[in-house]
C-alpha positions in Angstrom: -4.3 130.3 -59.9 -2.0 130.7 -63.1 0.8 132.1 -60.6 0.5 129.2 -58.7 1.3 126.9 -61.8 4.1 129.2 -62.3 5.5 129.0 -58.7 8.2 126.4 -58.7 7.5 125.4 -54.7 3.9 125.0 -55.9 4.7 122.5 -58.8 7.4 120.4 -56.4 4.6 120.1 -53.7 2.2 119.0 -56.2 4.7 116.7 -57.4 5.1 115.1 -54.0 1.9 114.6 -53.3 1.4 112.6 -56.2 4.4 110.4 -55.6 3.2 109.6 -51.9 -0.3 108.6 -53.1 1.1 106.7 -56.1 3.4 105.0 -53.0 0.6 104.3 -50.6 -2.0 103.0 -53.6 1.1 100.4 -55.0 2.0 99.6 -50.8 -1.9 98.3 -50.2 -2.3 96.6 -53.5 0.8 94.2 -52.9 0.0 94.0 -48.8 -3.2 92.9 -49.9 -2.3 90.2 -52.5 -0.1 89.4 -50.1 -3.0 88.4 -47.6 -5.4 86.6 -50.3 -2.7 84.7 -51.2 -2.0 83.2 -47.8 -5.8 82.6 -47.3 -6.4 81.2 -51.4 -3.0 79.8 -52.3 -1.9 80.9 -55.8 -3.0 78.5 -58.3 0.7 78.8 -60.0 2.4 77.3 -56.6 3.1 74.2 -55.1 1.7 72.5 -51.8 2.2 69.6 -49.8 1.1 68.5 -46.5 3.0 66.3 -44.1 1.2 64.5 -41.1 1.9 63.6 -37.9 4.7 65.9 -37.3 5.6 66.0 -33.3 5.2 69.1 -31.3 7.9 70.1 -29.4 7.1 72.2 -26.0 9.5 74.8 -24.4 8.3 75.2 -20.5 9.8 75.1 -17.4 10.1 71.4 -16.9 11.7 71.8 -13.3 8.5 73.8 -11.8 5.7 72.9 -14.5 4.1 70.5 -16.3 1.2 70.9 -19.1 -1.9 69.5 -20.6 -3.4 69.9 -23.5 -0.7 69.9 -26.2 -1.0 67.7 -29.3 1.4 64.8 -29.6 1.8 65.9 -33.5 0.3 68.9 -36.1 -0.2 68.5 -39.8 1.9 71.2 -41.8 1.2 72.4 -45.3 4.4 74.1 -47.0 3.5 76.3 -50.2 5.8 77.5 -52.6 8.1 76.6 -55.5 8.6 72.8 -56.3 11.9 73.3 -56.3 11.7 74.5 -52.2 8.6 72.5 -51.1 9.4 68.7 -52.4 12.6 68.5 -50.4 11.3 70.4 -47.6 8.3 67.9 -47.0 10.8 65.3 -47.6 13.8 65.9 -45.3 11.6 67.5 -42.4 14.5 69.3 -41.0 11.7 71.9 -39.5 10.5 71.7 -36.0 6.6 72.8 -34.8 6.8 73.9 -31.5 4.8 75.4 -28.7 6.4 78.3 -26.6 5.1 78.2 -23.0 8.2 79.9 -21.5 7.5 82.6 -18.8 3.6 81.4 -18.8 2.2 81.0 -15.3 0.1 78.3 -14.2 -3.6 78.3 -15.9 -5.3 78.1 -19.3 -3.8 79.7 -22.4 -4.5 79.7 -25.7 -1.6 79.6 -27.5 0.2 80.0 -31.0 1.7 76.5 -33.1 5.4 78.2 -34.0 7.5 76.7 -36.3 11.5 76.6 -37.3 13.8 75.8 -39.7 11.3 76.1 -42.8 13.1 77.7 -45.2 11.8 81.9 -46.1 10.5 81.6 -49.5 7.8 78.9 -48.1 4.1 79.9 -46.7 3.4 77.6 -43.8 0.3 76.5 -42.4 -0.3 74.7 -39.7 -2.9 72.5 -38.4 -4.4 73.1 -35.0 -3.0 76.8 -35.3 -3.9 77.6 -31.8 -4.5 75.4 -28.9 -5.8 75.7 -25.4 -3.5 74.3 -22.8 -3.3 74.3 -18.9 -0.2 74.9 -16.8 0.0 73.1 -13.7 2.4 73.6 -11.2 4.8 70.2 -10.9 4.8 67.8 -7.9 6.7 64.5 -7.0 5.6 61.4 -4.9 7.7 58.3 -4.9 5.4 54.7 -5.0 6.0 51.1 -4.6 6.4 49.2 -7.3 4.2 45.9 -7.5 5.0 43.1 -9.8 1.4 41.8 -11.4 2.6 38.0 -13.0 0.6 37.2 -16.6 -0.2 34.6 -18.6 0.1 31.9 -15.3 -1.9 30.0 -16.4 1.1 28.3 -19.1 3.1 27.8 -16.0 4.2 24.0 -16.6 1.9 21.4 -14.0 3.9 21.4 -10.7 5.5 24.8 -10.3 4.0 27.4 -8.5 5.1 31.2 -8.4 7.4 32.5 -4.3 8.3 35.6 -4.2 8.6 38.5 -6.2 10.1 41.8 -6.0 11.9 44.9 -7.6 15.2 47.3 -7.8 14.4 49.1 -6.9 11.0 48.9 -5.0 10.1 52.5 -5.6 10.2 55.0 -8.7 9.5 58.3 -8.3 6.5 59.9 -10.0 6.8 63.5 -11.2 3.1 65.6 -12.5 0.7 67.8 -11.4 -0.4 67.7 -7.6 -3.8 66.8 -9.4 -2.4 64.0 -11.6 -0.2 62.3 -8.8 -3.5 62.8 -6.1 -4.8 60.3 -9.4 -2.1 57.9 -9.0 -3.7 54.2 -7.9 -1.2 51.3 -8.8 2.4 51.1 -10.0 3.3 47.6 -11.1 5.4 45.7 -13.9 4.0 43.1 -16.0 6.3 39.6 -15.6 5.4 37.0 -18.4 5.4 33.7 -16.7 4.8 31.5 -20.1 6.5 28.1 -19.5 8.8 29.3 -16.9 10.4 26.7 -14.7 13.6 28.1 -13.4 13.8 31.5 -11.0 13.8 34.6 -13.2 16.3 36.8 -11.8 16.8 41.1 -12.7 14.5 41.0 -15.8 14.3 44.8 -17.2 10.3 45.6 -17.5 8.7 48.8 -17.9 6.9 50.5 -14.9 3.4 51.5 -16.0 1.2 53.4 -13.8 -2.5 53.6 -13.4 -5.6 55.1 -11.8 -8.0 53.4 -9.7 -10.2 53.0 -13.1 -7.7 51.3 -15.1 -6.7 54.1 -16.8 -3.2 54.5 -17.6 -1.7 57.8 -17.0 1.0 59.7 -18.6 3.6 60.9 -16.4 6.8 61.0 -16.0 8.6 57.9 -14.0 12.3 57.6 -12.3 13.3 55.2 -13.1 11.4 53.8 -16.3 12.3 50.4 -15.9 12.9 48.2 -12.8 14.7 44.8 -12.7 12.2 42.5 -11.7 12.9 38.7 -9.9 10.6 36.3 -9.2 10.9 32.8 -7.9 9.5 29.9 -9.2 8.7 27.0 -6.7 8.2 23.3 -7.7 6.8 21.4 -4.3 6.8 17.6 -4.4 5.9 14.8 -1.6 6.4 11.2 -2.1 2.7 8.7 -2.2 2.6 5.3 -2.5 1.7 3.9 -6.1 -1.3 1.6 -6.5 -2.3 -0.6 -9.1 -5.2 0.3 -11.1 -7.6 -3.0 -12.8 -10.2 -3.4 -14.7 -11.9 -6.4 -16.0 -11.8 -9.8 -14.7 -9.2 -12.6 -15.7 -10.3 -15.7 -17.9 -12.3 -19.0 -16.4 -9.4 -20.9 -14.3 -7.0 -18.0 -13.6 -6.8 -16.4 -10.3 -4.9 -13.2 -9.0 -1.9 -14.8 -7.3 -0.4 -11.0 -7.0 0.1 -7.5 -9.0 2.5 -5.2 -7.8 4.0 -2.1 -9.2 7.3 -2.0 -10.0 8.1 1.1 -7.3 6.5 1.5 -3.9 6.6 5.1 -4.4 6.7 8.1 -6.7 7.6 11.5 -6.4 4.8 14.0 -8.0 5.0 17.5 -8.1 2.2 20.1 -7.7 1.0 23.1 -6.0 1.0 22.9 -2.5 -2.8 23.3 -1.8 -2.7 20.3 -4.7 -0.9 18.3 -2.9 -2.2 18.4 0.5 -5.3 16.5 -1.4 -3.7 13.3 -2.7 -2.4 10.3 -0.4 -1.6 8.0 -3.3 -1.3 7.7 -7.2 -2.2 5.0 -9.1 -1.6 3.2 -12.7 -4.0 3.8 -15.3 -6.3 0.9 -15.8 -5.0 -2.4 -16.5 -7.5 -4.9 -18.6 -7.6 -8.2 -16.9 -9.8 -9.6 -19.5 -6.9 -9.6 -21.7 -4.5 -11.7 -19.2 -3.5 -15.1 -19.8 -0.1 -15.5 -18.1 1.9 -14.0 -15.5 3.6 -11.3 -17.2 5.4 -7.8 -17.1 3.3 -4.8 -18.6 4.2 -0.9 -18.7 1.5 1.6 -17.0 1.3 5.4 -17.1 0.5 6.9 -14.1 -3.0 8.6 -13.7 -1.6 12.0 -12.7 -4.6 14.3 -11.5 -4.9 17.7 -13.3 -1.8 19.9 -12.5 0.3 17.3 -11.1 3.5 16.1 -12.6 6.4 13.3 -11.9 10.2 13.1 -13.1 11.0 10.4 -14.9 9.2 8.1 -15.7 6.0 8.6 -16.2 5.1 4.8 -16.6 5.9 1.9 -14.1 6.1 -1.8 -14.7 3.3 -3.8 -12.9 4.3 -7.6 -12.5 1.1 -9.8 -12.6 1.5 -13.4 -11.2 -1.2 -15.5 -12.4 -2.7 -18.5 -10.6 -4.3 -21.3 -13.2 -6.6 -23.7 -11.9 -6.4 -27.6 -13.0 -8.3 -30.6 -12.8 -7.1 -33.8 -13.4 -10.0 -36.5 -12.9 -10.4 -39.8 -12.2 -7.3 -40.1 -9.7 -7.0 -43.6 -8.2 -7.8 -43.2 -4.2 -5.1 -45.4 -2.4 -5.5 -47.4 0.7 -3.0 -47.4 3.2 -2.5 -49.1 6.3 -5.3 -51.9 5.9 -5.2 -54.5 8.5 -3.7 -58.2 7.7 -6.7 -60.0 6.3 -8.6 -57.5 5.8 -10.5 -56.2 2.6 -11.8 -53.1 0.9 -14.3 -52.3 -1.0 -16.0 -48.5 -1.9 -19.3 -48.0 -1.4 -19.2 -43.7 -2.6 -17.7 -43.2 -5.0 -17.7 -47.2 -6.3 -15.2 -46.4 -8.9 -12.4 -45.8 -6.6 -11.6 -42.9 -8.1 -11.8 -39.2 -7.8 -11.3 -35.8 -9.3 -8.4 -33.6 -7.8 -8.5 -29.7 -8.8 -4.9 -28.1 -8.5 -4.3 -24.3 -7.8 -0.6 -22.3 -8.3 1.4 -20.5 -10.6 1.0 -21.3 -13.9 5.1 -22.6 -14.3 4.2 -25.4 -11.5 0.4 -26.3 -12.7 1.2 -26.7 -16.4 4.4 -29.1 -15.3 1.8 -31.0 -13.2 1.1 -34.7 -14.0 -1.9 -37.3 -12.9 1.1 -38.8 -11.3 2.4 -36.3 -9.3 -1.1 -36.3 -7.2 -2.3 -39.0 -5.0 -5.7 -39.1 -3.2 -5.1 -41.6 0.2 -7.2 -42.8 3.0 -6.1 -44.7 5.9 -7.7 -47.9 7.0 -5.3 -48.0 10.2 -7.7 -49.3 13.2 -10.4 -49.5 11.9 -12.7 -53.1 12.3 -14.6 -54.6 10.2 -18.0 -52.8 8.7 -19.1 -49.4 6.9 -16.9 -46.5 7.9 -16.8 -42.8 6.6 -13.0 -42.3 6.0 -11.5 -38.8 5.3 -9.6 -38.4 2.0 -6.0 -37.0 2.2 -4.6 -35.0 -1.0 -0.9 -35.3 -1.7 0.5 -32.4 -4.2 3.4 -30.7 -4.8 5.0 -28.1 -2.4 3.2 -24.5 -3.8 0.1 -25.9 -5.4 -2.5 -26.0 -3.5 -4.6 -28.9 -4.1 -8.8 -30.4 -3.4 -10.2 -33.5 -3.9 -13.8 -34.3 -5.3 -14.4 -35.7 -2.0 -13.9 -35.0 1.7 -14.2 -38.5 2.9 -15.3 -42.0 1.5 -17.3 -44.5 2.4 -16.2 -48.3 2.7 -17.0 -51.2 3.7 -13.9 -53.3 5.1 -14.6 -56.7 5.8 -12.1 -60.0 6.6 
């Protein structure tokens, strides 16, 4: 043993073996710190988290497409302040998913990120994700046009045609996703439209036969969409709407509306239903005179009319007048002869008076005669009819038909 210690190969290999253990012991102490300090941060670092960070995906886009992948990760960065605050700040790092040369099927699969500067620890959140790899397939559709919000279409317009350019996208997914496909259509607000819309740029959206809106990728994403707008009309005759009755001793003579006719405007199946419009209701309680008055039309529901929308109605009034006690004149009495009246004794009668209100109220006792005509007729009692004389356009009646006299000579 004590040559050994003297041996000079013995005390060099001695020597080495130390150094490699002392090597190995200091290697696994700092691989090991290493490792805790990934899984318990140190205390003496900084971290911050940012959310909602997108994940990018790297995959054969021409022959594949993939499910599974979140839309965004959370990442926390640990390290210095100095390094971490403008890291988390700028975000000049990407999280990524690398499908590249994966064949079609389920993989679970590593969140990878770059640009995150050395000195950081990174951690992400999902770290590993299952996705499936589907083999890509394209199918063009037609494109329908689906019209909202119609019912604050203005009263009298009705929605013609519609259509697209172009009239078909092409849909590009998995065979299983585009075997899914139910209805391709752009949305067209008609709010208060009431002129053609013509190439309005909409987005194509694309659903199943649920509902369910599917994401896949459409070529083009938006179509021009036109739609015509229709406003039908017919022309009905305009009546004159009453209500009411006029005051003691006026009559109707006439009420007419200032047009025969009026243009309305509706849908078509609303207009097949209606022959003729009418005024609103017009109070005859509250006539006295012939006069002019403005009416609004009573429009049914979803039915329109250009200007106006009010007519004049003319009223013509006919007032009713009595004059009494109107001497009754003899005419034509024979030479000789007398009268006297046996009904009415007075010689007098009452004379009622109909017409327009301008040529009653000008009217006068004197303007009216009652007559009867003795011409022929002998001696004795006789019934003698009563002749009224009035003005041309009044129309005139006497108490009396007839008389009855006694003529003697």
């Amino acid at each position: 043993m004590d040559n050994w210690f003297k041996s000079r190969w013995f005390v060099r290999a001695i020597s080495l073996a130390f150094a490699v253990a002392l090597y190995v012991f200091v290697q696994v102490e700092i691989d090991q710190y290493q490792n805790d300090s990934r899984v318990f941060p140190n205390s003496g670092s900084d971290l911050q988290t940012v959310d909602n960070v997108p994940v990018n995906i790297q995959i054969d886009e021409e022959n594949y497409v993939v499910s599974g992948v979140p839309e965004v990760a959370s990442v926390t960065l640990e390290g210095t302040s100095g390094t971490v605050t403008p890291a988390a700040r700028q975000q000049n790092f990407d999280i990524f998913v690398d499908l590249e040369g994966l064949e079609a099927g389920t993989h679970s699969v590593t969140l990878q990120h770059t640009g995150v500067p050395e000195e950081l620890n990174v951690y992400i959140e999902p770290k590993t994700i299952e996705v499936t790899i589907e083999e890509r397939a394209s199918e063009e559709f037609d494109v329908a046009v689906d019209h909202v919000n119609t019912d604050q279409i203005p009263d009298g317009y009705e929605i013609g045609n519609s259509q697209t350019e172009p009239g078909q996208v092409t849909i590009t997914s998995s065979k299983e996703v585009i075997d899914q496909v139910a209805i391709v259509k752009v949305f067209v607000d008609m709010a208060g439209v009431t002129e053609p819309i013509d190439n309005r740029e909409v987005p194509v959206n694309v659903y199943d036969a649920s509902g369910n809106e599917l994401s896949v990728r459409v070529a083009p994403e938006t179509v021009d969409a036109s739609v015509d707008i229709d406003n039908p009309s017919k022309s009905v005759p305009v009546s004159v709407a009453t209500t009411g009755e006029l005051p003691e001793a006026y009559s109707m003579s006439s009420i007419e509306a200032g047009i025969d006719e009026a243009e309305i405007f509706a849908a078509n199946d609303v207009l097949q239903g209606i022959e003729e419009v009418s005024t609103e209701e017009i109070n005859l309680s509250d006539v006295t005179e012939s006069s002019t008055v403005d009416a609004g039309l009573a429009l049914p529901d979803g039915v329109s009319v250009s200007e106006p929308e009010s007519v004049e109605v003319t009223i013509e009034l006919d007032e009713t007048r009595t004059f009494e006690s109107v001497p009754i004149d003899v005419e034509n009495l024979g030479g000789g002869q007398e009268i006297s009246f046996i009904e009415p004794e007075n010689e007098e009668m009452d004379i009622t008076v109909t017409g327009s209100q301008e040529d009653v109220s000008s009217l006068s006792a004197e303007d009216l005669r009652a007559v009867i005509d003795a011409d022929g007729l002998s001696a004795g009692e006789h019934d003698i009819s009563v002749t009224i004389e009035s003005p041309d356009g009044v129309e005139s009646e006497g108490e009396f038909d007839q008389v009855t006299a006694e003529i003697s000579s």
